[in-house]
ZADO-1210 file (C-alpha; in nm, 4 decimals, padded with zeros to 6 digits):
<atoms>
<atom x="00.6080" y="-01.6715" z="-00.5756" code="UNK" pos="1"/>
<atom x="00.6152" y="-01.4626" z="-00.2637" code="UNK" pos="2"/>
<atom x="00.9361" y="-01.2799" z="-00.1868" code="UNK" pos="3"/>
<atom x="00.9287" y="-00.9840" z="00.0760" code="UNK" pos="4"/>
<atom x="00.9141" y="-00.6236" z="00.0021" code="UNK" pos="5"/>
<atom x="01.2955" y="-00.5655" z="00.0613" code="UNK" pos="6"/>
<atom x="01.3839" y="-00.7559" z="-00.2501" code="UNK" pos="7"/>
<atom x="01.1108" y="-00.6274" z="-00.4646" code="UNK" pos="8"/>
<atom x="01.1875" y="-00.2806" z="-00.3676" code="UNK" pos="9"/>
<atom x="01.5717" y="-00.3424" z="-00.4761" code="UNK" pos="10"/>
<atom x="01.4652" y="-00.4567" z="-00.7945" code="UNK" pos="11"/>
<atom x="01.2340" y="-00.1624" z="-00.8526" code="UNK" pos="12"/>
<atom x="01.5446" y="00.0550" z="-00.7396" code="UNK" pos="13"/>
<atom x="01.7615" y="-00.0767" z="-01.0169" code="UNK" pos="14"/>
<atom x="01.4915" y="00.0173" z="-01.2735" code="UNK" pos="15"/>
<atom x="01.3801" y="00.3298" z="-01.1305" code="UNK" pos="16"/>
<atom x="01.0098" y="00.1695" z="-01.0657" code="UNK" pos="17"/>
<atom x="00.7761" y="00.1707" z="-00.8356" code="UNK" pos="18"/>
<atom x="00.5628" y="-00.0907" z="-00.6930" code="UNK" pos="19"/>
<atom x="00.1986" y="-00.1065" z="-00.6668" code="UNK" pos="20"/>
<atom x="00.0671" y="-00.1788" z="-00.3089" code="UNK" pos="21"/>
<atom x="-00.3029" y="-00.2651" z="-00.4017" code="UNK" pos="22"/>
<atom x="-00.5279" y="-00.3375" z="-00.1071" code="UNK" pos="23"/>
<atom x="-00.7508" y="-00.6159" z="-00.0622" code="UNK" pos="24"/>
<atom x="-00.9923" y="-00.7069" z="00.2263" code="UNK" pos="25"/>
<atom x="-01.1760" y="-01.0824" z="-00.0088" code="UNK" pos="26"/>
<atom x="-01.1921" y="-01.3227" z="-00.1866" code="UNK" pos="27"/>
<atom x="-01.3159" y="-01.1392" z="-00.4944" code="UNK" pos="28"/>
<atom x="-01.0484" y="-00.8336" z="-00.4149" code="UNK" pos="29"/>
<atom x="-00.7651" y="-01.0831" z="-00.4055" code="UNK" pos="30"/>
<atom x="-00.8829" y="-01.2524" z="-00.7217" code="UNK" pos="31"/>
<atom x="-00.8933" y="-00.8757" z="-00.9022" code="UNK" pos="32"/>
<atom x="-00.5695" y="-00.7412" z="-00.7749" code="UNK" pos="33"/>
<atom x="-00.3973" y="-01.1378" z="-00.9052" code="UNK" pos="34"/>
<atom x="-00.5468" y="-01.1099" z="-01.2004" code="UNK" pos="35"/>
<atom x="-00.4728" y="-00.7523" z="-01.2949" code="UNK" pos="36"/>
<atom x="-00.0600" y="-00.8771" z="-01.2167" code="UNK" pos="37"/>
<atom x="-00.0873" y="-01.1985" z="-01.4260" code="UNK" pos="38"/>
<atom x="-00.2561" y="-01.0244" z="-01.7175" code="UNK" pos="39"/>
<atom x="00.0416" y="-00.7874" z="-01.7462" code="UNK" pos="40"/>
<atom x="00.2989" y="-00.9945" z="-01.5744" code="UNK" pos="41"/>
<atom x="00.4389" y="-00.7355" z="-01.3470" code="UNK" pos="42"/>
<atom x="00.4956" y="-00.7912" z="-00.9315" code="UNK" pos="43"/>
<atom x="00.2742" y="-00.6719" z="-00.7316" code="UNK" pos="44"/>
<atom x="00.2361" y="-00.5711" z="-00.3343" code="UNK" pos="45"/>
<atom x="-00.1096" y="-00.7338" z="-00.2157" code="UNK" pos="46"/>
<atom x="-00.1754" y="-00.5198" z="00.0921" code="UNK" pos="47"/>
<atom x="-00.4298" y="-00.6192" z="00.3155" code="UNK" pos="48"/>
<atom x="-00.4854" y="-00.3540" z="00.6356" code="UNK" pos="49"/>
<atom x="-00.5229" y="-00.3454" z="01.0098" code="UNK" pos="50"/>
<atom x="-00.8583" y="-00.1675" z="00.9888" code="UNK" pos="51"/>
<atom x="-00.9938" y="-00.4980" z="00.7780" code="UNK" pos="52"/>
<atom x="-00.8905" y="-00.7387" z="01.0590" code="UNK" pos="53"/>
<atom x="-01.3032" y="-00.7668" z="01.1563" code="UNK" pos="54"/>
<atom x="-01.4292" y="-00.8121" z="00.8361" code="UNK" pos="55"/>
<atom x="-01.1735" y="-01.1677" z="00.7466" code="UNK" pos="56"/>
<atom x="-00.9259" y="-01.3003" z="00.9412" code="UNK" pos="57"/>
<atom x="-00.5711" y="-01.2208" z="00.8684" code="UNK" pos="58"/>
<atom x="-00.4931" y="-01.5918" z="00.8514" code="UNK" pos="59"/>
<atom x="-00.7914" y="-01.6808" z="00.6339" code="UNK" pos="60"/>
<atom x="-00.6002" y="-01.3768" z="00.3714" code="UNK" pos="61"/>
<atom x="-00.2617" y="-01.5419" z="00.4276" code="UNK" pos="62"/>
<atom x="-00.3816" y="-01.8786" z="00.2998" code="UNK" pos="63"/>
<atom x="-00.5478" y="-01.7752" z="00.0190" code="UNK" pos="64"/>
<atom x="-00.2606" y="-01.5312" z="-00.1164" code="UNK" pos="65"/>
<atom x="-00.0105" y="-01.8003" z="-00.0294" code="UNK" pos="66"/>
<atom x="-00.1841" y="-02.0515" z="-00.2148" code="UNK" pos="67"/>
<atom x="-00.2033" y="-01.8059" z="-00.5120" code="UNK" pos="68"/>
<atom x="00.1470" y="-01.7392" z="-00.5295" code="UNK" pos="69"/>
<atom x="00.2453" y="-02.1126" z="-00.5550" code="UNK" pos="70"/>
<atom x="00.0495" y="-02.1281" z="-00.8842" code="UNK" pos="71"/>
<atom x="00.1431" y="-01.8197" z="-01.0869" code="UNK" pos="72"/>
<atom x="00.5045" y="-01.6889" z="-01.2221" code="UNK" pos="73"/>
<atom x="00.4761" y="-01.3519" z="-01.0875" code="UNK" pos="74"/>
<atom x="00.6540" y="-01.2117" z="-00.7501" code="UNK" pos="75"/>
<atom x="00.3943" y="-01.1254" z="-00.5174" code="UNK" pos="76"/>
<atom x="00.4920" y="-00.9155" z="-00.1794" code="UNK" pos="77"/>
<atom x="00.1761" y="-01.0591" z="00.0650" code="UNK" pos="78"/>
<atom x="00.2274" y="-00.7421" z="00.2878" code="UNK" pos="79"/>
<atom x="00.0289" y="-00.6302" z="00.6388" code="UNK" pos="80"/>
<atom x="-00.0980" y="-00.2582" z="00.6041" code="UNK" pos="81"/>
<atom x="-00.1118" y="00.0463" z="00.8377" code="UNK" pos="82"/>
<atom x="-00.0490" y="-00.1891" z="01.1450" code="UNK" pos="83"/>
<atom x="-00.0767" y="-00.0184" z="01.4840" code="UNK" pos="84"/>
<atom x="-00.0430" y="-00.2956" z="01.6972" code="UNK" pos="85"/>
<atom x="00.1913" y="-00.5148" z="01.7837" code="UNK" pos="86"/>
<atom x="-00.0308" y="-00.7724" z="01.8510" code="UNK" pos="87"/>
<atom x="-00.0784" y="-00.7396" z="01.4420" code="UNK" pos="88"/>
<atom x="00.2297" y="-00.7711" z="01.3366" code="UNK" pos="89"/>
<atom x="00.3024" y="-01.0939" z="01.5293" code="UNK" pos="90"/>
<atom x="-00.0104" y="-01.2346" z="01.3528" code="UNK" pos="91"/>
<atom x="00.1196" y="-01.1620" z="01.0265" code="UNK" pos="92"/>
<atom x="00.4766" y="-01.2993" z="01.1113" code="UNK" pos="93"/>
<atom x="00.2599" y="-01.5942" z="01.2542" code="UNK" pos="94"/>
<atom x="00.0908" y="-01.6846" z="00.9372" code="UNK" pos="95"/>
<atom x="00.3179" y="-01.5666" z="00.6738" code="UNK" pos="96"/>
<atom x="00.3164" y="-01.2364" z="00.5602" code="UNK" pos="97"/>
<atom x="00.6774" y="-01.1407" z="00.3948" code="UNK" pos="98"/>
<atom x="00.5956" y="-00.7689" z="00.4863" code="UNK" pos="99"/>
<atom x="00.5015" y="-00.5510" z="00.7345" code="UNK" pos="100"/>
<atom x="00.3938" y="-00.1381" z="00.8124" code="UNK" pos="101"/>
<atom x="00.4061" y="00.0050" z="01.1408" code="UNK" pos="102"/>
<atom x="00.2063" y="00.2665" z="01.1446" code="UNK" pos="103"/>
<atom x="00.3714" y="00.4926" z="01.4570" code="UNK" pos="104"/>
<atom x="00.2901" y="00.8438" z="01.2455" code="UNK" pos="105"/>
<atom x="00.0342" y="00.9554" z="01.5023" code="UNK" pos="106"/>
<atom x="00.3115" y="00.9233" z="01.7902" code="UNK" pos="107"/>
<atom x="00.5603" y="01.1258" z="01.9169" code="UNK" pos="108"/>
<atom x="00.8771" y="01.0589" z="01.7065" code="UNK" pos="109"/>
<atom x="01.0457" y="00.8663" z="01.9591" code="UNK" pos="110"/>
<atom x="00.7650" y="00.6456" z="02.0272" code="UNK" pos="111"/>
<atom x="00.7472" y="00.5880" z="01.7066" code="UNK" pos="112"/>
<atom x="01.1167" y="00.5570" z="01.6767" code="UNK" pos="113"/>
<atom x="01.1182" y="00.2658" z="01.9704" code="UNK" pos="114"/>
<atom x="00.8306" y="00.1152" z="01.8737" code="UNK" pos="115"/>
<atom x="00.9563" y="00.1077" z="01.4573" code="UNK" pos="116"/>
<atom x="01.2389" y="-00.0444" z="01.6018" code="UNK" pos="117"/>
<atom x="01.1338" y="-00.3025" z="01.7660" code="UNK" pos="118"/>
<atom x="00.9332" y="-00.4432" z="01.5462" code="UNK" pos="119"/>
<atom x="01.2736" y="-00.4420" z="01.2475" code="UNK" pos="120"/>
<atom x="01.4206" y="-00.6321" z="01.5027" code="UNK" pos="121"/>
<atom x="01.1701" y="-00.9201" z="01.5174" code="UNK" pos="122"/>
<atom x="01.0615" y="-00.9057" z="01.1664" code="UNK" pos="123"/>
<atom x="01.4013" y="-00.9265" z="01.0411" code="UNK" pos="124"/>
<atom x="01.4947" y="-01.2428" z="01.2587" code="UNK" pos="125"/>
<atom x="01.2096" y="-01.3963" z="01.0496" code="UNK" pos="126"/>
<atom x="01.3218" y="-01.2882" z="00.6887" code="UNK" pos="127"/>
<atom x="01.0248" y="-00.9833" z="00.6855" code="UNK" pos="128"/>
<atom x="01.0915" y="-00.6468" z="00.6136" code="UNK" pos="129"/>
<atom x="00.9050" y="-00.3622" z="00.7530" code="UNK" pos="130"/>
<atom x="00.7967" y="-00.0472" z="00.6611" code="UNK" pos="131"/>
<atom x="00.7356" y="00.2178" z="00.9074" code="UNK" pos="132"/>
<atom x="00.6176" y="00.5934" z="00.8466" code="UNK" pos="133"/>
<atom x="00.7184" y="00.9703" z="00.9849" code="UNK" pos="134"/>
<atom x="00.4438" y="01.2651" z="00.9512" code="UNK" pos="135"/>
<atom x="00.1082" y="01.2162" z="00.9842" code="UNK" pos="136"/>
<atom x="-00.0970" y="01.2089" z="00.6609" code="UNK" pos="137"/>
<atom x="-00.3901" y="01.3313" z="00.7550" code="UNK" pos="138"/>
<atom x="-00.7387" y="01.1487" z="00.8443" code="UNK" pos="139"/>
<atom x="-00.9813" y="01.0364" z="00.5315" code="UNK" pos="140"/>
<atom x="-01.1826" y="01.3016" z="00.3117" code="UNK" pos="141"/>
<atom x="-00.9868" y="01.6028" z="00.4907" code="UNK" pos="142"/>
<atom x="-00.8727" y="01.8751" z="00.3332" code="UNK" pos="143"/>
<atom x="-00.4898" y="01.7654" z="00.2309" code="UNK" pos="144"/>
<atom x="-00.1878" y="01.9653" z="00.3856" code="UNK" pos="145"/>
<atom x="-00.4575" y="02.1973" z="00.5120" code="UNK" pos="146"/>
<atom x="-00.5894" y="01.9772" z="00.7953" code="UNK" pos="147"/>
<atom x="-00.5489" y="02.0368" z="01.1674" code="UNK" pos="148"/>
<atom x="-00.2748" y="01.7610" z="01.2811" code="UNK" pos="149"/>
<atom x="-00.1158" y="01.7282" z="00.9355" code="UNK" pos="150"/>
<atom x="00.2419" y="01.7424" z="00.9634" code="UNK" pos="151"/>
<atom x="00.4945" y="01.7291" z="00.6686" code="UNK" pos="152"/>
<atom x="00.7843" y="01.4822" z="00.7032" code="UNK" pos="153"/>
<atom x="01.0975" y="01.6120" z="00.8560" code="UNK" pos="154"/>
<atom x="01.3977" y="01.5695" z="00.5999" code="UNK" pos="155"/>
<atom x="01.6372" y="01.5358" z="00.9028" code="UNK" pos="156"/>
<atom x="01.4415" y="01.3401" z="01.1334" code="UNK" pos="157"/>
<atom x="01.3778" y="01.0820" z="00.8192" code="UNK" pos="158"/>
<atom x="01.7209" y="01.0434" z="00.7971" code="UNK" pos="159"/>
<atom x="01.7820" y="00.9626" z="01.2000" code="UNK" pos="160"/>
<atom x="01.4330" y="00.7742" z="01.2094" code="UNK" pos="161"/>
<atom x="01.5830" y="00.5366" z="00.9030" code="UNK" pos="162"/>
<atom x="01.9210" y="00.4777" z="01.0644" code="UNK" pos="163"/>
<atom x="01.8391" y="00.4056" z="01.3855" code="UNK" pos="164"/>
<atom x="01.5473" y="00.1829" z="01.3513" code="UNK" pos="165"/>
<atom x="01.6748" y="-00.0009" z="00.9967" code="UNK" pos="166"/>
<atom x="01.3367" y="00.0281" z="00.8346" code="UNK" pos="167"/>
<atom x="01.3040" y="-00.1491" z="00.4696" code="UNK" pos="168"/>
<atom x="01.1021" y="00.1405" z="00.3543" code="UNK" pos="169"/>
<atom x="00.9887" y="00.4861" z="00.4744" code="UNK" pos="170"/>
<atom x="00.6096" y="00.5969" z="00.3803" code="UNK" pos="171"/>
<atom x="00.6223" y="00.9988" z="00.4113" code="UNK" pos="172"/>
<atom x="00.3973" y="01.2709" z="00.3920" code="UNK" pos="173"/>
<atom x="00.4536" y="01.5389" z="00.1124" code="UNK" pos="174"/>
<atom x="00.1359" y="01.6823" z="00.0620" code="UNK" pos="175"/>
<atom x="-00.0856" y="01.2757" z="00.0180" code="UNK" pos="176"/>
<atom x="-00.3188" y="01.1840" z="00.2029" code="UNK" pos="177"/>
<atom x="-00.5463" y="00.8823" z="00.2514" code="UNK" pos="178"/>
<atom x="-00.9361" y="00.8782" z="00.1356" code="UNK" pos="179"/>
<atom x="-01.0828" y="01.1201" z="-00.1179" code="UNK" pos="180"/>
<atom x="-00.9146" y="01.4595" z="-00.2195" code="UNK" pos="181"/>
<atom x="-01.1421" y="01.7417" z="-00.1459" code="UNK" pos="182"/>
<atom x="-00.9289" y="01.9930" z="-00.3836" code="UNK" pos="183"/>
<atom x="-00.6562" y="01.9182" z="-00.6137" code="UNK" pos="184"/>
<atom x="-00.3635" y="01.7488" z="-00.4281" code="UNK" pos="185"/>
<atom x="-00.0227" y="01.9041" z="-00.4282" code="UNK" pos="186"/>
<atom x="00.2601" y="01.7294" z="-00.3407" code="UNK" pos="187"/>
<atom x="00.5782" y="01.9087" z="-00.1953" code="UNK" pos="188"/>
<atom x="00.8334" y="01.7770" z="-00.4420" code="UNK" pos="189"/>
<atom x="01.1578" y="02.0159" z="-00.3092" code="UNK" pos="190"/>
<atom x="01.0518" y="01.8239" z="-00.0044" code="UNK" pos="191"/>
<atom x="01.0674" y="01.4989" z="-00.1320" code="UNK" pos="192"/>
<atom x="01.3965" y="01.5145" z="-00.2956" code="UNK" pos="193"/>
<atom x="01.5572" y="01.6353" z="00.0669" code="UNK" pos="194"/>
<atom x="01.4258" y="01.3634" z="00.2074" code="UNK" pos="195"/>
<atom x="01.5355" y="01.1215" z="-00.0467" code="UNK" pos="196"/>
<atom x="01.9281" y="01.2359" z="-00.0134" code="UNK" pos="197"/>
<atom x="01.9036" y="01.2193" z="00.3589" code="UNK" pos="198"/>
<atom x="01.7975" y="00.8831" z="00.3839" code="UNK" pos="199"/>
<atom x="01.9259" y="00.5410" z="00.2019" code="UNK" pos="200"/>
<atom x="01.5863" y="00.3408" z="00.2051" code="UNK" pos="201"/>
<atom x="01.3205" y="00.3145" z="-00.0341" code="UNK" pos="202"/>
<atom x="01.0168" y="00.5732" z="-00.0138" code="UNK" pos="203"/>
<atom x="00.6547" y="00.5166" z="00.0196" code="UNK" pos="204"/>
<atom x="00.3725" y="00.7065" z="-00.0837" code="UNK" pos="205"/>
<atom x="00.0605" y="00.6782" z="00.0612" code="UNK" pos="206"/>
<atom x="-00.2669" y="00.8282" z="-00.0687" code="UNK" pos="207"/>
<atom x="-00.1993" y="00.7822" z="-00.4224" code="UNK" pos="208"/>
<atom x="-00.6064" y="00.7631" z="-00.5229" code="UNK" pos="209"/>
<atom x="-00.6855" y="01.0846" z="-00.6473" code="UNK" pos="210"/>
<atom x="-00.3439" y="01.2098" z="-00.7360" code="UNK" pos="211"/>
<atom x="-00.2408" y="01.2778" z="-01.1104" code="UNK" pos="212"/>
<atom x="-00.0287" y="01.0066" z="-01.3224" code="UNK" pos="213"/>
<atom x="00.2352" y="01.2920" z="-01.3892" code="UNK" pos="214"/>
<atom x="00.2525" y="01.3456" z="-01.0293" code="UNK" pos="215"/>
<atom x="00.3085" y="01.0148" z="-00.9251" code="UNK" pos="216"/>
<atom x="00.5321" y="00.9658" z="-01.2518" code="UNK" pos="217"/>
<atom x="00.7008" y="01.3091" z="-01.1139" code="UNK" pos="218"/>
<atom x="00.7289" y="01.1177" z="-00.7505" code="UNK" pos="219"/>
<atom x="00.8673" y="00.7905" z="-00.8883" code="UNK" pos="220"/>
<atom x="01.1506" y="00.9565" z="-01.0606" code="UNK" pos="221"/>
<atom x="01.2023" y="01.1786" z="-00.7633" code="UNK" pos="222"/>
<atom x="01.2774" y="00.8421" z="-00.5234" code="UNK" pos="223"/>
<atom x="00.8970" y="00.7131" z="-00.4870" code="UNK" pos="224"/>
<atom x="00.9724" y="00.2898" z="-00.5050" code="UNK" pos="225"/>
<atom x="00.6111" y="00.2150" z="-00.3527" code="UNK" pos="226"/>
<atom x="00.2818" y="00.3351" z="-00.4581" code="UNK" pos="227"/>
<atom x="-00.0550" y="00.3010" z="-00.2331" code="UNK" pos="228"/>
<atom x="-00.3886" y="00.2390" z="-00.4095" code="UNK" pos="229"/>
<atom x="-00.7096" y="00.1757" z="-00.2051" code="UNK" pos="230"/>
<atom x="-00.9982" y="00.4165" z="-00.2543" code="UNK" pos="231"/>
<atom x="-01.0109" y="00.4747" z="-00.5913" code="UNK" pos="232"/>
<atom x="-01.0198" y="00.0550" z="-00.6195" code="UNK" pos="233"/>
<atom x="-01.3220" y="00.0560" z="-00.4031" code="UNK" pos="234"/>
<atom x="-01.4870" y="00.3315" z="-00.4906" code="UNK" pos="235"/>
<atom x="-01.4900" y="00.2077" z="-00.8621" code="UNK" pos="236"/>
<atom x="-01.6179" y="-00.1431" z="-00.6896" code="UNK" pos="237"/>
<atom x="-01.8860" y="-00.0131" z="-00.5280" code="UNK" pos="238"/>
<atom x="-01.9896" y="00.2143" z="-00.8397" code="UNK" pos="239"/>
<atom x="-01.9686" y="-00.0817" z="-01.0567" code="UNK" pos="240"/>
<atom x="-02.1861" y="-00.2771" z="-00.8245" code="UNK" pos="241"/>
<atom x="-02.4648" y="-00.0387" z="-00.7710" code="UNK" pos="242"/>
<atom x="-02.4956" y="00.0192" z="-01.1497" code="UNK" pos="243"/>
<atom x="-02.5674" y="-00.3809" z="-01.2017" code="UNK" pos="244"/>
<atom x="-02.7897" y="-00.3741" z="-00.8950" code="UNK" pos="245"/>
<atom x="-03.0012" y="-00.0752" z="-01.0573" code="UNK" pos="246"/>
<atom x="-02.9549" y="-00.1989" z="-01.4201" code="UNK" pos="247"/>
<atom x="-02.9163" y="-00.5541" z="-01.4281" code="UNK" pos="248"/>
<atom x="-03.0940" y="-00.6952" z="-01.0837" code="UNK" pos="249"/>
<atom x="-03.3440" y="-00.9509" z="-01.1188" code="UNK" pos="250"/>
<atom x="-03.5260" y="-01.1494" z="-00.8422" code="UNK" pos="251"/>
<atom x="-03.3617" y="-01.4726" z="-00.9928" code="UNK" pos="252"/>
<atom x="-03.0239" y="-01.3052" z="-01.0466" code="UNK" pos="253"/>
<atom x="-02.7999" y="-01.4937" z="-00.7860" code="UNK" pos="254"/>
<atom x="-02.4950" y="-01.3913" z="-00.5543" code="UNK" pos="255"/>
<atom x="-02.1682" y="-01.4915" z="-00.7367" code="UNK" pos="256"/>
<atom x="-02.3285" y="-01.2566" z="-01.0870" code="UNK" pos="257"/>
<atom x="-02.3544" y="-01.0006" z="-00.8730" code="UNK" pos="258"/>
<atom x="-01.9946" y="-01.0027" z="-00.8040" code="UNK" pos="259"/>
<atom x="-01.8468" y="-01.0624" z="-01.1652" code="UNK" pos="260"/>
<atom x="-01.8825" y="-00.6726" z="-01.3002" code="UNK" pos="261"/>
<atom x="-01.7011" y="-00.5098" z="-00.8895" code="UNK" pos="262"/>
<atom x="-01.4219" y="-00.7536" z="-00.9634" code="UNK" pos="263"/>
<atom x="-01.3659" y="-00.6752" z="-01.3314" code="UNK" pos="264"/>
<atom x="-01.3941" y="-00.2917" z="-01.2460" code="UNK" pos="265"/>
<atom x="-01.1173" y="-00.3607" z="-00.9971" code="UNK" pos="266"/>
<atom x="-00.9023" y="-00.5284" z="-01.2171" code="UNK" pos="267"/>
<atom x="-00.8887" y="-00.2596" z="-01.4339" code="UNK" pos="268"/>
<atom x="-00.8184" y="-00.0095" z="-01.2169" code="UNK" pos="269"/>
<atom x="-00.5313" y="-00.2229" z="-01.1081" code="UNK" pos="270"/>
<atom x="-00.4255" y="-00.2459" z="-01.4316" code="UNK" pos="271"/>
<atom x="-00.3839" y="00.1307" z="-01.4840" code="UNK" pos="272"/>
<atom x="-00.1688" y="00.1423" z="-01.1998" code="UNK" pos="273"/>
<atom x="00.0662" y="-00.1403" z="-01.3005" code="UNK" pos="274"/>
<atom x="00.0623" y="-00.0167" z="-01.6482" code="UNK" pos="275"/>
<atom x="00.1905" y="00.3471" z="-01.5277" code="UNK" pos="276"/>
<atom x="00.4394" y="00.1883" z="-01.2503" code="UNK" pos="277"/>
<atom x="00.6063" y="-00.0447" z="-01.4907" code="UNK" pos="278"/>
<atom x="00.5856" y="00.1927" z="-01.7848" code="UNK" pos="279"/>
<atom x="00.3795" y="-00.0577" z="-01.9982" code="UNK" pos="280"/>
</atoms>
């Protein structure tokens, strides 16, 4: 059933968990990320971004999911990703997300602050919880913690930013970063742990593809209670489809096989995260 990210979060809390937010942008990536959560029975955070608005309709993604969750015994968070504008957000309140990101990291802290704020206030009203971010994570395939415009959370502005504006969750940047990891990521766990005591909400890590399982272990017992996946998903999509295409094509080979082997490659990297959130 859906619930919203606030009471999946407290849950994970009380276990010392994480949850996995695993993107989607389909049909077929909807159907891999559900699949992956029913074959181990965990929750899961179905995530579907902004930047994917012009490829399907937010609406058309909120029907499906919703549908979904009416059918299967797992709690599913149907949540709106790196959001930017507010004319986003009210389409996901509109249709029925039960979570939302405001994505404010590339303002001045307090634009973001304002603007973060604004948005609790109306989400809340309608029984959605928000998550909102502080530091800027850096731009995809950049060099991580290295790149011009990175900026490190601020312990003491996290804890102002999550009182004031009554965020459900925090994302934060420790050293993650979105896309593909030029070097080998390291994340700034002394930072992490001040900004876990200054702040009472659940943390966020973005930018989780390419990071080690004992880091993100390390980060989950540190405070981490949501996990990002996205490119490593896709990129073993893609891979998966380009081998059948070079292996497997035929000129009668039809649309929907074509899809079967990116879907089950998906799954399974969905499973790995599940597996290592939920210590299965």
């Amino acid at each position: 059933m859906l619930i919203n990210l606030s009471t999946a979060l407290k849950r994970a809390n009380e276990n010392c968990q994480a949850l996995a937010a695993l993107n989607v942008f389909n049909l077929e990536t909807i159907q891999a990320v559900l699949v992956a959560s029913i074959n181990l029975n965990t929750p899961v955070i179905v995530a579907f971004g902004e930047k994917y608005f012009e490829h399907t309709p937010i609406e058309s993604i909120a029907a499906v999911i919703k549908e979904a969750a009416t059918k299967c015994n797992i709690d599913i968070v149907l949540h709106l990703d790196h959001a930017k504008e507010f004319s986003s957000i009210l389409r996901a309140l509109k249709c029925g997300f039960t979570s939302v990101m405001y994505d404010g990291s590339e303002l001045p802290f307090e634009i973001n602050l304002e603007n973060t704020r604004q948005i609790v206030n109306l989400s809340h009203a309608a029984g959605v919880s928000v998550e909102g971010e502080l530091g800027w994570i850096g731009q995809e395939n950049a060099d991580r913690g290295v790149d011009k415009g990175y900026q490190y959370t601020d312990s003491d502005k996290a804890g102002i930013f999550a009182k004031i504006t009554g965020v459900d969750a925090l994302a934060i940047a420790i050293g993650n970063a979105h896309g593909l990891y030029r070097g080998e990521p390291k994340l700034n766990f002394d930072l992490l742990v001040k900004i876990n005591n200054s702040i009472t909400c659940p943390l966020v890590l973005h930018g989780c593809s390419g990071l080690s399982e004992e880091a993100i272990s390390r980060a989950v017992k540190l405070g981490i209670r949501k996990v990002n996946i996205n490119t490593e998903m896709s990129l073993h999509g893609a891979k998966a489809l380009w081998k059948f295409m070079k292996e497997e094509y035929k000129e009668t080979t039809r649309l929907d096989e074509i899809f079967k082997s990116p879907v089950m490659e998906i799954t399974e990297v969905a499973q790995k995260y599940l597996r290592l959130l939920n210590d299965i």
